[in-house]
C-alpha positions in Angstrom: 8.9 -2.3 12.3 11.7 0.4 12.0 9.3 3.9 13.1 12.0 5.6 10.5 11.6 3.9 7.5 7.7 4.5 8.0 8.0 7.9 8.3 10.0 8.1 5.4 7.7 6.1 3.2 4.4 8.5 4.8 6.6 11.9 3.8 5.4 11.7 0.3 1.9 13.0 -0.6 1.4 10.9 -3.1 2.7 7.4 -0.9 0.3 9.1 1.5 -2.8 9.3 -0.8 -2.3 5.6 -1.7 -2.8 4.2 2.0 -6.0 6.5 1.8 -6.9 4.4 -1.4 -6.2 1.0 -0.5 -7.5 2.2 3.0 -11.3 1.4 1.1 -10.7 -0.7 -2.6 -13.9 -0.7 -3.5 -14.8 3.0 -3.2 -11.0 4.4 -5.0 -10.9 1.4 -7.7 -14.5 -0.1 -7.9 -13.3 -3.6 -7.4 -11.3 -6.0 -5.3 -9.4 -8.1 -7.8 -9.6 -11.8 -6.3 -9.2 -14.8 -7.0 -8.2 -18.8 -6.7 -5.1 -18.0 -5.5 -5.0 -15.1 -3.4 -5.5 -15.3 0.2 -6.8 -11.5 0.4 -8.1 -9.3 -1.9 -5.9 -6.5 -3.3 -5.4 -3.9 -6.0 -3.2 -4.3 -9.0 0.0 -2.3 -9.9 -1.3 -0.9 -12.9 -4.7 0.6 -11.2 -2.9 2.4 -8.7 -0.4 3.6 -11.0 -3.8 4.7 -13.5 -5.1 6.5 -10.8 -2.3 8.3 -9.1 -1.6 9.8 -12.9 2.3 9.0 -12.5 4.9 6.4 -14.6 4.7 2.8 -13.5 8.4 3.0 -12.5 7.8 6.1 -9.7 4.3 3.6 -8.7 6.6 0.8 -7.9 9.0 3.0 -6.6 6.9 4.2 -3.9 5.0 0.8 -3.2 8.7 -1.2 -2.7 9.2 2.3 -0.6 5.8 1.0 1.3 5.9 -2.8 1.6 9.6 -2.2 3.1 8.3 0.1 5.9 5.6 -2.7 6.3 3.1 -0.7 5.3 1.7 -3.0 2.6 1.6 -6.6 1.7 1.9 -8.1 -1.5 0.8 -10.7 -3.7 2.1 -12.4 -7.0 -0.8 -13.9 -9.1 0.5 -14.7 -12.7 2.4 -11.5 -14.0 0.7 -9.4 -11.5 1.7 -8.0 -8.0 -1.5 -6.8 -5.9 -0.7 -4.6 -3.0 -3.0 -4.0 0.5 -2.6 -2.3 3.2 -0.6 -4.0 6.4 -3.5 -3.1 8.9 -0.9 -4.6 12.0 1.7 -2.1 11.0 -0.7 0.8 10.9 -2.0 -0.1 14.2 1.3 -0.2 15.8 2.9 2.6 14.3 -0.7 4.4 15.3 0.4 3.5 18.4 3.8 4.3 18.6 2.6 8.2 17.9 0.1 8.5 20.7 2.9 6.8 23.2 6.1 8.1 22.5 5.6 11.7 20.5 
């Protein structure tokens, strides 16, 4: 994990506000969307881009800006890409803060 490229991607509010929502699915969306061939459960492109009120383009933007720091994962069903949260990278950049800053 490169500590710089996740601070960059956690400097936007909005990139920010996303972890939050993926943080708990089923609370921010109302579902999990799952099935045959996903491993884990995850949320579609499309819903987070609903919800966070902004073009597709900055939505997948952001997310490429996310699953680069490691922050999420990502999975290709059909035409659709579901996103999670990387819960290993949070940990370790968690503790990377309380350690070295």
């Amino acid at each position: 994990m490169e500590h710089l490229l996740v601070f960059k991607a956690l400097s936007n509010e909005t990139r920010r506000q996303i972890l939050l929502w993926l943080r708990n699915p089923a609370e921010h969306f109302g579902r999990h969307y799952e099935t045959d061939t996903q491993t884990k459960p995850g949320v579609c492109v499309k819903d987070i881009q609903e919800k966070a009120g902004l073009a597709q383009s900055v939505i997948s933007s952001y997310l490429h800006t996310m699953q680069k720091a490691g922050l999420l994962e990502s999975e290709r069903v059909g035409q659709w890409t579901y996103y999670r949260r990387n819960e290993q990278t949070i940990r370790e950049f968690a503790e990377y803060i309380e350690k070295e800053l």
